[in-house]
C-alpha positions in Angstrom: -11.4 26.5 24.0 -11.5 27.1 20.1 -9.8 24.8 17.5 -7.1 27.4 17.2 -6.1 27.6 20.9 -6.4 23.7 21.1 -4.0 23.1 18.2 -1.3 25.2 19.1 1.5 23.7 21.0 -0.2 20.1 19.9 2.1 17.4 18.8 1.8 18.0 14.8 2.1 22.0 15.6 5.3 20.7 17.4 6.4 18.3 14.4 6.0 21.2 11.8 7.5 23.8 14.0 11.0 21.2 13.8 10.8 20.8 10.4 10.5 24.3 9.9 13.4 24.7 12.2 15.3 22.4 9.9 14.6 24.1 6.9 15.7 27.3 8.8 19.1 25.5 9.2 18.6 26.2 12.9 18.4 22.2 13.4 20.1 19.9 11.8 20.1 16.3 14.3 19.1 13.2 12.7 16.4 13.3 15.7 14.8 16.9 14.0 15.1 15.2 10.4 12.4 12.8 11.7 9.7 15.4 11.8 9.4 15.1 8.2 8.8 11.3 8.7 5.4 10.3 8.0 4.0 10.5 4.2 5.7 7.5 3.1 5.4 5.4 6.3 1.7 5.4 5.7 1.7 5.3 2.4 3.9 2.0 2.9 1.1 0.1 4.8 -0.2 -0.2 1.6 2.4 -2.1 0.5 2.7 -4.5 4.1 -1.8 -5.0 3.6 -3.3 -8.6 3.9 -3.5 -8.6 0.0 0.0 -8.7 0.0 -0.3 -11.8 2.6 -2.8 -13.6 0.7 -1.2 -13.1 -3.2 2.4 -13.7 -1.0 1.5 -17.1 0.7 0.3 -18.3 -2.7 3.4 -17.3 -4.9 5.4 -19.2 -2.4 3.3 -22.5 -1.4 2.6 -23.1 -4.9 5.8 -22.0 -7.0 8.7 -21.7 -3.9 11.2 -18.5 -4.4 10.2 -18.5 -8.0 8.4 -15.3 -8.1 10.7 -12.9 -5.5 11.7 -11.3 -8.6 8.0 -9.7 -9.6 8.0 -8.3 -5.5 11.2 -6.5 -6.0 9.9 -4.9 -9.6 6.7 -3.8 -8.2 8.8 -2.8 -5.0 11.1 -0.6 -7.7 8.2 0.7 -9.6 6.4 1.4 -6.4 9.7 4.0 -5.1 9.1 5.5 -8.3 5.3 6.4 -8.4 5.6 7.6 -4.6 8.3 9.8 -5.3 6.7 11.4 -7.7 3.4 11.5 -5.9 4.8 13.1 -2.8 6.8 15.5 -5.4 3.6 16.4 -6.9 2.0 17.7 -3.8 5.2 19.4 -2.1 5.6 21.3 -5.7 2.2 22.1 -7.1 0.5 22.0 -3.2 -2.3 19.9 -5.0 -2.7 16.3 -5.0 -3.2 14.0 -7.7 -7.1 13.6 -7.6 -7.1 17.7 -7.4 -4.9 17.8 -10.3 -6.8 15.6 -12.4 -10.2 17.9 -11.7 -8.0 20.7 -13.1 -6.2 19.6 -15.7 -8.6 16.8 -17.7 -12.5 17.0 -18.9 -15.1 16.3 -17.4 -15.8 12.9 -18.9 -12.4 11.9 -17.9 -12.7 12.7 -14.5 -16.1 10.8 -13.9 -14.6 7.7 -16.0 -11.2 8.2 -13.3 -13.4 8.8 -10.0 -15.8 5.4 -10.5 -12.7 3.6 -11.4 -10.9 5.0 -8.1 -13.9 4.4 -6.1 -13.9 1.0 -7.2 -10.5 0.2 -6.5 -11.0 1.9 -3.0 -13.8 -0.9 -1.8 -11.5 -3.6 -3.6 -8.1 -1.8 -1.5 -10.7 -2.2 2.0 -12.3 -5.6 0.7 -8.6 -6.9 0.8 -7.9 -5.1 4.2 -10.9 -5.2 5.9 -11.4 -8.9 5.4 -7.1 -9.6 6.6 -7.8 -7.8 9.7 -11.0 -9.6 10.3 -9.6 -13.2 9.6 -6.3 -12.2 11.9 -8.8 -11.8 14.6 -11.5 -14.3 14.0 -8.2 -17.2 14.5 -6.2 -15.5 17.3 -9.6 -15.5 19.6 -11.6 -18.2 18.2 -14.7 -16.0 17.2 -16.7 -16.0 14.2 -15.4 -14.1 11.0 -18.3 -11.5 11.2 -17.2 -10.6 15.2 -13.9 -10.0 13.7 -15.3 -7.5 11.1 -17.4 -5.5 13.5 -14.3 -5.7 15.9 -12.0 -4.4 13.0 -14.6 -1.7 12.0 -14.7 -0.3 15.6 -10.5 -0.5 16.1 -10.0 1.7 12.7 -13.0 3.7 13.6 -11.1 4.4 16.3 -7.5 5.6 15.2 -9.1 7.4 12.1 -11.4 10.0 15.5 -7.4 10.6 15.8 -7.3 12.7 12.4 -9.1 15.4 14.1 -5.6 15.9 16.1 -3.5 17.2 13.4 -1.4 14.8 11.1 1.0 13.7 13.7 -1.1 11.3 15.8 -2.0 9.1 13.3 1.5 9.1 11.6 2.8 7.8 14.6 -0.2 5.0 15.1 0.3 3.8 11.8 4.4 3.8 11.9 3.8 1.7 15.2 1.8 -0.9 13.0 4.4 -1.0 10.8 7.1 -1.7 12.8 5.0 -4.6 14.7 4.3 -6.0 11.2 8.1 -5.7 10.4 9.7 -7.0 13.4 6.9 -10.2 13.2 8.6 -11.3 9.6 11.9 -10.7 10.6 11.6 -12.9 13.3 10.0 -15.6 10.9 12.7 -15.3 8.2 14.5 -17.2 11.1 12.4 -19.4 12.5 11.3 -20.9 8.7 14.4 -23.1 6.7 14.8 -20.4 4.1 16.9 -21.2 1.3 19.1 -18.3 1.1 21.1 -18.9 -1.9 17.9 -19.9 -4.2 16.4 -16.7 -2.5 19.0 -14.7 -3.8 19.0 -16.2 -7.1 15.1 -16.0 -7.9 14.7 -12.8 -6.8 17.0 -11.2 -10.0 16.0 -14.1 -12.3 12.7 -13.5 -14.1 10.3 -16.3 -15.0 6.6 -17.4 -15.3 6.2 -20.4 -14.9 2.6 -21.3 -16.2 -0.8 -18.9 -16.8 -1.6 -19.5 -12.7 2.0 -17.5 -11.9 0.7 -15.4 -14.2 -2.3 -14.9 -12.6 -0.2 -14.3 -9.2 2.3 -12.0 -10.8 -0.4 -9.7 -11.3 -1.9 -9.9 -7.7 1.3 -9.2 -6.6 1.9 -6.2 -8.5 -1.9 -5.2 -7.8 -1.4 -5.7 -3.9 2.1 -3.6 -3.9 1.4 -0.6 -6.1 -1.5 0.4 -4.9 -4.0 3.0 -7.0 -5.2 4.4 -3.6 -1.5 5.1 -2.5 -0.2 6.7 -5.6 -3.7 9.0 -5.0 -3.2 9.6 -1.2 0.9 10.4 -0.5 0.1 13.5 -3.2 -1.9 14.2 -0.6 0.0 13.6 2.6 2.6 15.9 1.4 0.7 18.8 -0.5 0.1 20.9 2.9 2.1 19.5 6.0 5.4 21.2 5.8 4.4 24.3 3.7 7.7 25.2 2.1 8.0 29.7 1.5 11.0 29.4 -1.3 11.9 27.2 -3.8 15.3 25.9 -2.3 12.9 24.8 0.7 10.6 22.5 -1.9 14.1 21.0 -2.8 14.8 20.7 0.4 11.8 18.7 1.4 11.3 16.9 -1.7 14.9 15.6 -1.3 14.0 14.3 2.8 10.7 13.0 1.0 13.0 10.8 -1.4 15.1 9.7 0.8 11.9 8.7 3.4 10.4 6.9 0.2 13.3 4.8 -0.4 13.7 3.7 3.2 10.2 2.7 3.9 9.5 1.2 0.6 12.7 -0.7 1.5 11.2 -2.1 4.5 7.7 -2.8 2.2 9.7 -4.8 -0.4 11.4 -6.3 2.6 8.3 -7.8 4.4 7.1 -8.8 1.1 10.1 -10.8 0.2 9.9 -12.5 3.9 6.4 -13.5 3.5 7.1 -15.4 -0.2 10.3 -16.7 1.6 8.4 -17.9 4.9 5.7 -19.3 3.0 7.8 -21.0 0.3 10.1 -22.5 2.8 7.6 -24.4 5.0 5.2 -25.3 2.4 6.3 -25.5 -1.1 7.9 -29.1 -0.5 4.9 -31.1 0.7 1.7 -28.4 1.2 2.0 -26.7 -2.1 -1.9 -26.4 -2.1 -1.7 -23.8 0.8 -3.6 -21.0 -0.9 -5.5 -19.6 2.1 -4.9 -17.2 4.9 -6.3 -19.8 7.4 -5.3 -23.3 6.4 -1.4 -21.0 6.3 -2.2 -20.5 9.8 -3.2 -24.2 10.9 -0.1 -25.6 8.9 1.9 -23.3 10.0 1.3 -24.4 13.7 2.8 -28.3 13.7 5.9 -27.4 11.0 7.2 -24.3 13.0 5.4 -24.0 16.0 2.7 -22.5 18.0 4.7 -19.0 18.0 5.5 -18.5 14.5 1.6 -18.6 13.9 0.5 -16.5 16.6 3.2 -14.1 15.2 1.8 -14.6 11.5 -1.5 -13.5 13.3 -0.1 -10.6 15.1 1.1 -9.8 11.5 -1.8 -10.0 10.0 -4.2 -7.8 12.2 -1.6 -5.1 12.4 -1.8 -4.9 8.9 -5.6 -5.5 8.3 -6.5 -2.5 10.6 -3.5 -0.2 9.8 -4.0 -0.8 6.2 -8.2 -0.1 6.8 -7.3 3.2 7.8 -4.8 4.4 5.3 -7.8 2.9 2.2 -10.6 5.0 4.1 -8.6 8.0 4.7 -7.4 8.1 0.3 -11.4 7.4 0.1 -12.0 10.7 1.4 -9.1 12.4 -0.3 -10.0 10.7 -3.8 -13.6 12.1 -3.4 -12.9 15.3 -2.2 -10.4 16.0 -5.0 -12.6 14.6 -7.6 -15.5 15.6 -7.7 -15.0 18.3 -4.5 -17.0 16.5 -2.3 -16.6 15.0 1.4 -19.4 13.1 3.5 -18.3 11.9 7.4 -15.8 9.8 7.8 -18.3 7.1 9.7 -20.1 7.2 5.7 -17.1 6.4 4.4 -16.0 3.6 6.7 -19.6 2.4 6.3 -19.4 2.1 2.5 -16.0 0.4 1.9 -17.0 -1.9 4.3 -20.5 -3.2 2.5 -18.5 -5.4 0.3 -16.7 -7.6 2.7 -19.8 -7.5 4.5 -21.4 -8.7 1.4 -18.3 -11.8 0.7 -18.8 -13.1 4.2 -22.5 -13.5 3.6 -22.4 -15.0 0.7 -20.1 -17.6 1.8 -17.2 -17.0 -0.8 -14.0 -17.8 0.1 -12.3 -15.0 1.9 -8.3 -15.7 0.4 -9.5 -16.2 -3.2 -11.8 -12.6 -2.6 -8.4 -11.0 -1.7 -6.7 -12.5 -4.5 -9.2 -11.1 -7.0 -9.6 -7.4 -5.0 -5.4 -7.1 -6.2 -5.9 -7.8 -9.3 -8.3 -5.3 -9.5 -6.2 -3.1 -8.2 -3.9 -4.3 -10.9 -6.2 -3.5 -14.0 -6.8 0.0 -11.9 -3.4 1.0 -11.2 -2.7 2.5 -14.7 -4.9 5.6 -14.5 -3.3 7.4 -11.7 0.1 6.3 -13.0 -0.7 7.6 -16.4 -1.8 11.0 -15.1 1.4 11.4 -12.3 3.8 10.7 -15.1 1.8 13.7 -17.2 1.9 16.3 -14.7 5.7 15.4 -13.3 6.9 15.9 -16.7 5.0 19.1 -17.4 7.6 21.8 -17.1 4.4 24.6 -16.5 3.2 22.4 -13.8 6.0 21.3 -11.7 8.7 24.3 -12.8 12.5 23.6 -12.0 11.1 20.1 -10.6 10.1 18.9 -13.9 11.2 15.3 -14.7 14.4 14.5 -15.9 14.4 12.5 -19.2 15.5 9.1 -18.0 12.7 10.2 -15.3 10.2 9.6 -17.6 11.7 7.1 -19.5 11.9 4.7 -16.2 8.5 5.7 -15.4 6.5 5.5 -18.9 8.3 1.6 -18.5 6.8 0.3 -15.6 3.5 2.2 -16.9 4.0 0.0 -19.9 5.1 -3.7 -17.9 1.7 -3.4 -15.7 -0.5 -2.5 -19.2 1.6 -5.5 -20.4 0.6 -7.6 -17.7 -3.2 -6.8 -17.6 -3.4 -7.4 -21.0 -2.1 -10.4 -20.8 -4.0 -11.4 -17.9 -7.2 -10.0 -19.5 -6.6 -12.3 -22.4 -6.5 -15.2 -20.6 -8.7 -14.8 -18.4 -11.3 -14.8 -21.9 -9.4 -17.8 -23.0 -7.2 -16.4 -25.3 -3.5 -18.5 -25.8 -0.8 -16.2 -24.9 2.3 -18.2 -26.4 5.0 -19.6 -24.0 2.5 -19.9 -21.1 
């Protein structure tokens, strides 16, 4: 049986042949609408990933509901950069990395694919090492029999890609919901504070050069270099649109998708600073680590709510593994044109964890320091979206509008304002009012 006769009738031959049907205005269910579901649930599990649990317990131990505003900017900033990421590949039919190769020089392209590659084995570092901790607590064995568990697992669900898109759409959407449904239920099993919730989250401050220091994690652990690369990518073939009116079409569903599953992101974020602000900022401020988050959790809320921080946590270790190693490939193959086997590319991201765990370093502060790596990274692909989207003989009728690219160029400008802050104290340099 060739690839050709397998495919057809297949489950993702199934979910485009909907969506075509849609954009046909033959269907027009809510149930049909959800073929075009996908792109920005798995670009999402980069905003759920155990960076986000490690920068998130710390914000919260350490400085209560004090920082829930800085997790709803990134969150906004993050809707923005997706949408135009998925807008860029439903339009043009390239993605970012491809569109970079194209449009820049040479030199700018090497200087943009080290800096991606780096950021790739800092995005797996963070989720490679989540996944590996969730497992090593749940079943008592050693943090390197949780890696090589982990490895296998996402090893695993990425042999699935060789299916078509839908299969591993629907694994990863799975993931998400598990990870969703754990922090809803531990919103109300922790004392949260609603009111000061409420008010922290739209009332900006830093409290000292350390919340700095997290501010930036959290922004480098929820927009994510490797997602703003891959959803351009999600999006550039799957529902190939034959008109105009059917790229507005899709790039209106694709908004719409973006909005709701970011919304769940931002969500699960918020829960986790919540969670971890209402059982430990009071009398275990120092909680800074995955694992001693875990253990205290146990004897203030219960047996349950730990095991269901741990269910948490694995479910977004591995689904997150696999979303970093799949933009590896797609950041390669649209830089520089080149693609190795995916079992290479799982094997490479995951030298670095490999490398933290022998060393002895501590695994939470290594995730802390992989998002803010991400942080100081995040500007390049941001910079380059915001050029193409607001090119008129790139993207046609689907050019930016003006306050577009005004919204855009500012959170481009509050993360540069960030790292360079950050950078400057990290080298010792006074920043008044901190």
């Amino acid at each position: 049986m060739d690839k050709k006769t397998f495919e057809r009738g297949s489950l993702s031959e199934r979910t485009a042949a909907t969506a075509r049907a849609v954009l046909g205005g033959r269907h027009r269910s809510i149930g049909d609408y959800l073929a075009f579901g996908g792109p920005a649930v798995i670009a999402s599990i980069a905003y759920m990933d155990p960076g986000n649990f490690a920068t998130n317990i710390q914000a919260g131990a350490k400085y209560g509901y004090g920082l829930l505003w800085v997790v709803l900017l990134a969150n906004l900033i993050a809707m923005l950069f997706q949408a135009l990421s998925a807008k860029l590949g439903i339009v043009t039919g390239r993605n970012l990395a491809e569109m970079c190769r194209q449009e820049f020089p040479r030199p700018v392209i090497f200087v943009m694919w080290v800096v991606s590659e780096i950021a790739a084995m800092a995005t797996d570092l963070a989720e490679f090492l989540g996944g590996a901790i969730g497992l090593a607590l749940l079943f008592k064995m050693p943090l390197l029999a949780g890696m090589v568990v982990t490895a296998i697992i996402t090893y695993g669900i990425l042999m699935f890609e060789s299916r078509g898109f839908r299969p591993v759409e629907l694994i990863i959407s799975s993931l998400v919901a598990v990870i969703a449904i754990c922090y809803l239920i531990e919103v109300f099993i922790a004392p949260v504070d609603w009111a000061a919730a409420a008010r922290h989250t739209v009332t900006p401050e830093i409290a000292d050069a350390d919340a700095l220091l997290l501010a930036v994690g959290i922004i480098g652990a929820t927009v994510m270099p490797h997602a703003v690369y891959l959803h351009s990518g999600l999006t550039q073939a799957r529902i190939p649109a034959h008109s105009v009116a059917e790229k507005r079409a899709i790039v209106h569903i694709s908004n719409w998708e973006v909005l709701i599953a970011l919304a769940v992101a931002g969500l699960v974020n918020m829960a986790m600073v919540m969670m971890a602000s209402s059982a430990f900022h009071a009398g275990y401020s120092d909680v800074a680590e995955i694992e001693s988050a875990y253990h205290t959790l146990a004897p203030l809320l219960g047996i349950g709510a730990a095991g269901i921080f741990l269910l948490s946590l694995i479910a977004s270790g591995i689904s997150s593994s696999v979303v970093g190693t799949m933009a590896g490939q797609m950041i390669m193959q649209g830089f520089i044109g080149f693609r190795i086997p995916i079992w290479l590319r799982r094997v490479i991201t995951m030298v670095p964890a490999f490398v933290v765990v022998a060393l002895g370093t501590n695994a939470t502060k290594a995730l802390v320091i992989s998002q803010v790596v991400l942080s100081i990274a995040l500007p390049l692909p941001m910079i380059a979206l915001v050029m193409f989207t607001r090119r008129r003989d790139i993207m046609g009728t689907f050019v930016n509008r003006p306050l577009t690219n005004v919204i855009a160029i500012g959170g481009t400008a509050i993360i540069l304002a960030l790292n360079g802050v950050l950078i400057l104290n990290t080298f010792g340099v006074h920043v008044p009012g901190l």
